[in-house]
N, C-alpha and C positions, 0 to 999 in steps of 0.2 A: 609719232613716227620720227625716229632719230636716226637717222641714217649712217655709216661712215663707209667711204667711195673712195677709190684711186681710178683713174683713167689715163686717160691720152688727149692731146690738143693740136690743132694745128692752126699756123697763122701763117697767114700772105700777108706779106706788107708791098705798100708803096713810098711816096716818097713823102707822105701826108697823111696817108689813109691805109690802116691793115685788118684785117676780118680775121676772127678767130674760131675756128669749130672747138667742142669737144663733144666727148661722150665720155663720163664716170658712171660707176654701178658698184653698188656694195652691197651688205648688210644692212636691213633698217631692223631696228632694235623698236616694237612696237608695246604699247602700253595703252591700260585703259583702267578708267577709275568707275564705280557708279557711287549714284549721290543716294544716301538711306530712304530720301523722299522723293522718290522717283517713282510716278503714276504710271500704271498701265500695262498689260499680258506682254508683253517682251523686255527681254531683261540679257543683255550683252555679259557673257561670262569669262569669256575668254579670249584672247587675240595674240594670234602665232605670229611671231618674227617671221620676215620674208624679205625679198629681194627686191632691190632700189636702183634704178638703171635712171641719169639724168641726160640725154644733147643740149646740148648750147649751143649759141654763137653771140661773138662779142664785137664789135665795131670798136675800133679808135682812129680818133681825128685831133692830128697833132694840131693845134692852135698858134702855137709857137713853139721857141727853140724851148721853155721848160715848161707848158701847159699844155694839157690833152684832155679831151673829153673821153667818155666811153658810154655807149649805150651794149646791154645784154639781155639778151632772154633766154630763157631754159624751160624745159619742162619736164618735171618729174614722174614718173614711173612706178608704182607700187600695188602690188596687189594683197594685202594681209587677207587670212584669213579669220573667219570673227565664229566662237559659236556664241547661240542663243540661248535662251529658255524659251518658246512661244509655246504658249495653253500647256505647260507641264509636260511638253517634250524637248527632246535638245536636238538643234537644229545647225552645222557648221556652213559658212555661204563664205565665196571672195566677196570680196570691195571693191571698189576703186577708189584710193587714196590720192589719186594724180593734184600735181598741182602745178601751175604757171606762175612764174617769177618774171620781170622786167624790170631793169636796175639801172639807175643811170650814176654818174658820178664822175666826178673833177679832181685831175691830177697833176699835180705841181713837181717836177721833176728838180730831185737838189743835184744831182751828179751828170 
């Protein structure tokens, strides 16, 4: 699943401390491979492109006058659709692709 998203954000700041929401959603560009030695009556054949919607929120906490921290989480949104082969029939089912992200990271402000 490879997504590409444009959205919207918003942030409160304080005088130390600003929160950030977003929500992006795009096109996920989906893909699947099978391996030639792969055992057993189901067999994935195909997987449609479908729609990728992300929320977030981001924290930062100034440290100082040019170091900031940030803590984020997000969670992804995707539903592809997959068909099968099961026992010699073809079979199309959703997914669930979602995933959780939480990132943290150190920012050293030059300007």
């Amino acid at each position: 699943i490879k997504p590409v998203m444009a959205g919207l954000s918003y942030t409160v700041g304080g005088a130390r401390v600003s929160t950030s929401w977003s929500v992006v959603g795009g096109r996920a560009f989906n893909s699947l491979s099978a391996h030639g030695g792969s055992q057993g009556p189901v067999w994935a054949l195909e997987v449609r492109d479908s729609f990728a919607w992300r929320p977030g929120m981001a924290i930062w906490i100034d440290a100082s006058r040019r170091i900031a921290f940030m803590v984020s989480a997000q969670y992804l949104v995707t539903r592809p659709r997959v068909t099968w082969l099961h026992d010699g029939r073809t079979e199309t089912r959703t997914l669930r692709g979602d995933a959780r992200t939480i990132s943290t990271g150190v920012v050293y402000k030059i300007f």
